[in-house]
C-alpha positions as CSV (number, residue, x, y, z in Angstrom):
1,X,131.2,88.9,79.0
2,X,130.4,91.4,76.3
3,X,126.2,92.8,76.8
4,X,123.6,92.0,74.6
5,X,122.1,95.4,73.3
6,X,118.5,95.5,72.5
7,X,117.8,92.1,74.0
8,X,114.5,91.4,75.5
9,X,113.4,89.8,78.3
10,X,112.3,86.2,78.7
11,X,108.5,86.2,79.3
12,X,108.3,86.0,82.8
13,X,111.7,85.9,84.0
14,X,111.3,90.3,84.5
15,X,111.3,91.6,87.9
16,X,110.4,94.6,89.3
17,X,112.7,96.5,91.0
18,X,112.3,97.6,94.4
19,X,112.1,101.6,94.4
20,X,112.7,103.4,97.7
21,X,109.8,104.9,99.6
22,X,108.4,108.1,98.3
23,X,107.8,110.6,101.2
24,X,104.0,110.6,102.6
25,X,104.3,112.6,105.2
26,X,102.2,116.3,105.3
27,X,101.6,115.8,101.4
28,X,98.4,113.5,102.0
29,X,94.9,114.2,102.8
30,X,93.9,111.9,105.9
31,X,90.4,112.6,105.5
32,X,87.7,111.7,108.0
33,X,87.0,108.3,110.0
34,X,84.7,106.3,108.5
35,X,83.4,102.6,109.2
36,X,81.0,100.4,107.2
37,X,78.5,99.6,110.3
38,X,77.5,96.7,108.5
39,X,80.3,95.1,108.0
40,X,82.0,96.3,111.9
41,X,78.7,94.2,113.6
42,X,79.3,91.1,111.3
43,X,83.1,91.1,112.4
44,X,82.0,91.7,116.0
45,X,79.2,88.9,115.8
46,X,81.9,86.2,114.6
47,X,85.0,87.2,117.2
48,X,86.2,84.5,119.0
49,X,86.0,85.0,123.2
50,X,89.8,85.5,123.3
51,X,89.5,88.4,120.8
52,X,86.3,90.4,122.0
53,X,88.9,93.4,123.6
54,X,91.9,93.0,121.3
55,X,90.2,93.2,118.3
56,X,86.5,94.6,119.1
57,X,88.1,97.6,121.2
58,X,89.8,99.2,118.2
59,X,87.3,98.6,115.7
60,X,84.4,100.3,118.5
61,X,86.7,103.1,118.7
62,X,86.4,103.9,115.1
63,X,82.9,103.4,115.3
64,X,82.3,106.1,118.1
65,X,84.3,108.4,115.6
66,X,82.6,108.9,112.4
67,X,83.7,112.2,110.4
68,X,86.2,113.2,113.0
69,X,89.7,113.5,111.8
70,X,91.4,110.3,110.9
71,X,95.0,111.1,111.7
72,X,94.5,110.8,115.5
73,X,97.0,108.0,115.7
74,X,99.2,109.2,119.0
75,X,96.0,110.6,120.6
76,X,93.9,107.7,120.1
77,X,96.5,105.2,121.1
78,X,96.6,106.7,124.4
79,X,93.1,107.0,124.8
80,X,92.9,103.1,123.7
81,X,95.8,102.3,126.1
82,X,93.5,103.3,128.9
83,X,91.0,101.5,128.0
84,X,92.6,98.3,127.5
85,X,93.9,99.5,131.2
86,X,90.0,99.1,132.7
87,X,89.8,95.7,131.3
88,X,93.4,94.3,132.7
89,X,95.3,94.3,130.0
90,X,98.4,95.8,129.4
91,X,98.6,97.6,126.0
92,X,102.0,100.0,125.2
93,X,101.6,102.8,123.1
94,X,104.2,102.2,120.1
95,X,106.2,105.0,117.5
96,X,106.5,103.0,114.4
97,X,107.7,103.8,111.0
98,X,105.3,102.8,108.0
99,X,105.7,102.1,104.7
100,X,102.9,101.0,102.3
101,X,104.0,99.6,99.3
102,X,101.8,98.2,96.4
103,X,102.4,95.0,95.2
104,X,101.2,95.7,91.6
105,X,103.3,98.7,91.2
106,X,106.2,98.5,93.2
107,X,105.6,102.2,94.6
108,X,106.3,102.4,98.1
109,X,105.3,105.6,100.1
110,X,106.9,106.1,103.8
111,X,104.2,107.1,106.2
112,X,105.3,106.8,109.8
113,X,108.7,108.6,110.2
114,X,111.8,107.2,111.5
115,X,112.2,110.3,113.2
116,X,108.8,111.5,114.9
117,X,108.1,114.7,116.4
118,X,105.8,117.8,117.2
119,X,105.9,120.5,114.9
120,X,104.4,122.8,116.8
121,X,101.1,120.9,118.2
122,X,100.9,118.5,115.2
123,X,102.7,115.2,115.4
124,X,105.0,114.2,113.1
125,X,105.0,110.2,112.7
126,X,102.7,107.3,113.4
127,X,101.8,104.8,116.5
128,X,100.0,101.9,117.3
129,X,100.1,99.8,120.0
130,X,101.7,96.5,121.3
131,X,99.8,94.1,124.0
132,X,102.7,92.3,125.5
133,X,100.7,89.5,127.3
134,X,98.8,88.6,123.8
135,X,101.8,89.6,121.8
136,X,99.8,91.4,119.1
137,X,100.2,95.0,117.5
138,X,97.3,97.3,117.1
139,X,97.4,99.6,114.2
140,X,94.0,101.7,115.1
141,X,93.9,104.6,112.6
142,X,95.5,103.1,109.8
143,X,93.1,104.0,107.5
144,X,93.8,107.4,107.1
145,X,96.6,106.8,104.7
146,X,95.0,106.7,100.9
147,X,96.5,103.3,99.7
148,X,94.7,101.9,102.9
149,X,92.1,103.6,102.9
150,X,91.1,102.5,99.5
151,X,90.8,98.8,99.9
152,X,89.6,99.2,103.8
153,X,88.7,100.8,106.5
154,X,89.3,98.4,109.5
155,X,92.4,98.9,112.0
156,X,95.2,96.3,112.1
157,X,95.2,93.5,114.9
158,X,97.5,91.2,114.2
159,X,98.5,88.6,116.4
160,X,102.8,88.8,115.8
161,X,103.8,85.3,117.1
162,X,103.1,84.0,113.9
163,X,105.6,86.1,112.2
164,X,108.3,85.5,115.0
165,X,107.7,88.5,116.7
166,X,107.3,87.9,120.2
167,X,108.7,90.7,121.9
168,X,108.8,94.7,120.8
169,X,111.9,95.5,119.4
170,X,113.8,96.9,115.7
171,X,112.5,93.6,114.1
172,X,110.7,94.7,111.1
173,X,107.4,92.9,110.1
174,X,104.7,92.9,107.3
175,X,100.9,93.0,107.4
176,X,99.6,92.1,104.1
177,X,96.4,93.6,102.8
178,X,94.6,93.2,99.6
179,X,97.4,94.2,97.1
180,X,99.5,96.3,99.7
181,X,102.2,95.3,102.1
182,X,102.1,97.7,105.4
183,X,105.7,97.4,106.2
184,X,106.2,98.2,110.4
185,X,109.5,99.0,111.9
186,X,109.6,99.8,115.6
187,X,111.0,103.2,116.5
188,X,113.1,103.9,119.5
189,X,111.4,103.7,122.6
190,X,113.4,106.1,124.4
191,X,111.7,109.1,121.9
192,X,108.1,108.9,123.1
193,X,108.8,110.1,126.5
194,X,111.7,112.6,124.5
195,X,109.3,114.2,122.5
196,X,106.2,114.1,125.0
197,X,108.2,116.4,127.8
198,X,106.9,119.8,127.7
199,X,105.0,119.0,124.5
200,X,101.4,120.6,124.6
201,X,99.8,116.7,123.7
202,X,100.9,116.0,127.2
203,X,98.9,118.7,129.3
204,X,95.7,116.3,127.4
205,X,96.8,112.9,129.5
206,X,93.6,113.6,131.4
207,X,91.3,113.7,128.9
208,X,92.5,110.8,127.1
209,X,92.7,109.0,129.8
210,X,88.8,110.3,130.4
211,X,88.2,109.5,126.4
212,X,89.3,105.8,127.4
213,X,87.2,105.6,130.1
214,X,84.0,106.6,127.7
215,X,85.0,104.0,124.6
216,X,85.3,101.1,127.5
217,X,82.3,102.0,129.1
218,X,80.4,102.1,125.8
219,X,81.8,98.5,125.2
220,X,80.8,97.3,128.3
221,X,77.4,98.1,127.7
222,X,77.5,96.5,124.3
223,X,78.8,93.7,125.7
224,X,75.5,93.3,128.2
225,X,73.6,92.1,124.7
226,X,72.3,88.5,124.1
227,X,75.0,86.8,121.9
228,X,78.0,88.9,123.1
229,X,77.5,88.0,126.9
230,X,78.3,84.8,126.8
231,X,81.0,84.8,124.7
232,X,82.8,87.8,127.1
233,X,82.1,85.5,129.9
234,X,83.9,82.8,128.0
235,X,87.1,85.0,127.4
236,X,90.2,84.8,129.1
237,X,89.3,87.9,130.2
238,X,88.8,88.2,134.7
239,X,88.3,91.7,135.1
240,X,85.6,92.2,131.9
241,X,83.8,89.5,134.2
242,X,84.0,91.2,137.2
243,X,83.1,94.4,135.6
244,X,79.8,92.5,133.8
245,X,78.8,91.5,137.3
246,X,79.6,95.2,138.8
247,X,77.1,97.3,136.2
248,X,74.4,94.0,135.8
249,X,72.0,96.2,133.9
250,X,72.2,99.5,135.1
251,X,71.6,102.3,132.5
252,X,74.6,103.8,131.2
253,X,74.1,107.7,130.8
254,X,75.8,110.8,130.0
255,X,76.5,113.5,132.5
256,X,76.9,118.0,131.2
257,X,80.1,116.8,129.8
258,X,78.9,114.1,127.7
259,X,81.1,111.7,129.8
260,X,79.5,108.0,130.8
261,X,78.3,106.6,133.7
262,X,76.3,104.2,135.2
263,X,73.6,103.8,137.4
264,X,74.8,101.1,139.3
265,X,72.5,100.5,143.3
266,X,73.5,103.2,145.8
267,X,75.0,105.7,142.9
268,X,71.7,107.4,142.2
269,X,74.1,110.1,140.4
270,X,75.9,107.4,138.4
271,X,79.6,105.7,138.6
272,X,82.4,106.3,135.7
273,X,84.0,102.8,134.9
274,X,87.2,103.8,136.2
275,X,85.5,104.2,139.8
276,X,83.6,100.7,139.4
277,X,87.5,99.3,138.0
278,X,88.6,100.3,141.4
279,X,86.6,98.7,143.7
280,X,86.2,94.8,141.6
């Protein structure tokens, strides 16, 4: 069939082609955390019981962070993995490679790497995390990417079942938000451990893990308040009960290295939550 030059699309019937990813990676400016306060309480006040850790917990990390760096993705996954440890739950720190394409445009800009790694102390890549038992992925620090950043600040939560993903894997999956698409594809979960062996991040497990102990305990003292209480008692959620019981209302302070702990009866020097976690 001979082509038509010069011929013009039917109104309507144009599409837009679908352009590979531009490369994001080092040539963007994460900037700093930020959080609208206002707008984190007002999510907080409406969470249903079932969703005061898996989506409060990320969204109180950010709000402990404000001006710190916001491409902490690998060290604040741990530190929220441990965390989500002290309440029960069973949170898996993820590689992932991101792309964030605009809807309007078409542009597409790959984020997280298909091939992460340390270049030197700096990682390479993106992660998130994956709760198993609630099948939903956590997307923390999201926002320091600029598309993301400019239509909002608040970490991805999403709850995967409804898009068919019900166990962690190479299945590729979409979170829409305002005119983006942040398009997740599992890495290989045999190159965490790869690239954490001998790596400098991992001589910090400690103070992550003491950096989760800190967000959960801040948490748990938030969650004491009139109007969060109950609900947390409501949740499916045994251990964050026994732990309410454990610090009642006993002062939570910092010690010289600005770590938390409370004041619990017969701990006139305070208890970190990971010592009360042991014994409830």
């Amino acid at each position: 069939m001979p082509k038509s030059k010069g011929r013009k699309p039917k109104p309507g019937k144009q599409s837009r082609a679908r352009t590979p990813p531009q490369t994001g990676n080092g040539r963007y400016r994460p900037g700093a955390v930020h959080v609208n306060e206002v707008q984190a309480f007002t999510l907080l006040e409406r969470l249903e019981p079932e969703q005061l850790l898996t989506v409060a917990l990320p969204v109180w990390w950010l709000l402990l962070l404000p001006g710190k760096p916001a491409n902490i993705c690998l060290q604040g996954a741990f530190v929220l993995r441990e965390a989500f440890a002290l309440f029960g739950i069973e949170a898996d720190v993820k590689l992932v490679e991101l792309i964030v394409r605009d809807n309007r445009t078409g542009r597409a800009t790959q984020y997280g790497r298909p091939d992460p790694h340390f270049t030197g102390d700096q990682f390479q890549g993106h992660a998130g995390l994956w709760l198993p038992e609630s099948k939903r992925f956590i997307d923390h620090s999201v926002q320091q990417f600029p598309p993301v950043r400019a239509v909002s600040w608040m970490p991805v939560s999403l709850h995967t079942a409804g898009l068919g993903v019900t166990t962690w894997g190479a299945q590729r999956f979409g979170v829409p938000r305002e005119n983006l698409m942040l398009e997740y594809t599992p890495v290989d979960d045999t190159i965490l451990p790869a690239i954490l062996d001998g790596s400098a991040f991992a001589e910090h497990m400690d103070d992550m893990h003491r950096g989760g102990v800190n967000v959960a305990s801040n948490l748990l003292a938030a969650l004491r308040l009139p109007g969060f209480r109950e609900r947390a008692l409501d949740g499916p959620y045994p251990r964050l009960h026994r732990l309410l019981d454990a610090v009642g209302d006993a002062e939570l302070i910092n010690d010289p290295g600005r770590d938390h702990r409370f004041l619990i009866p017969g701990r006139p020097e305070g208890a970190y939550l990971d010592e009360i976690a042991a014994t409830v």
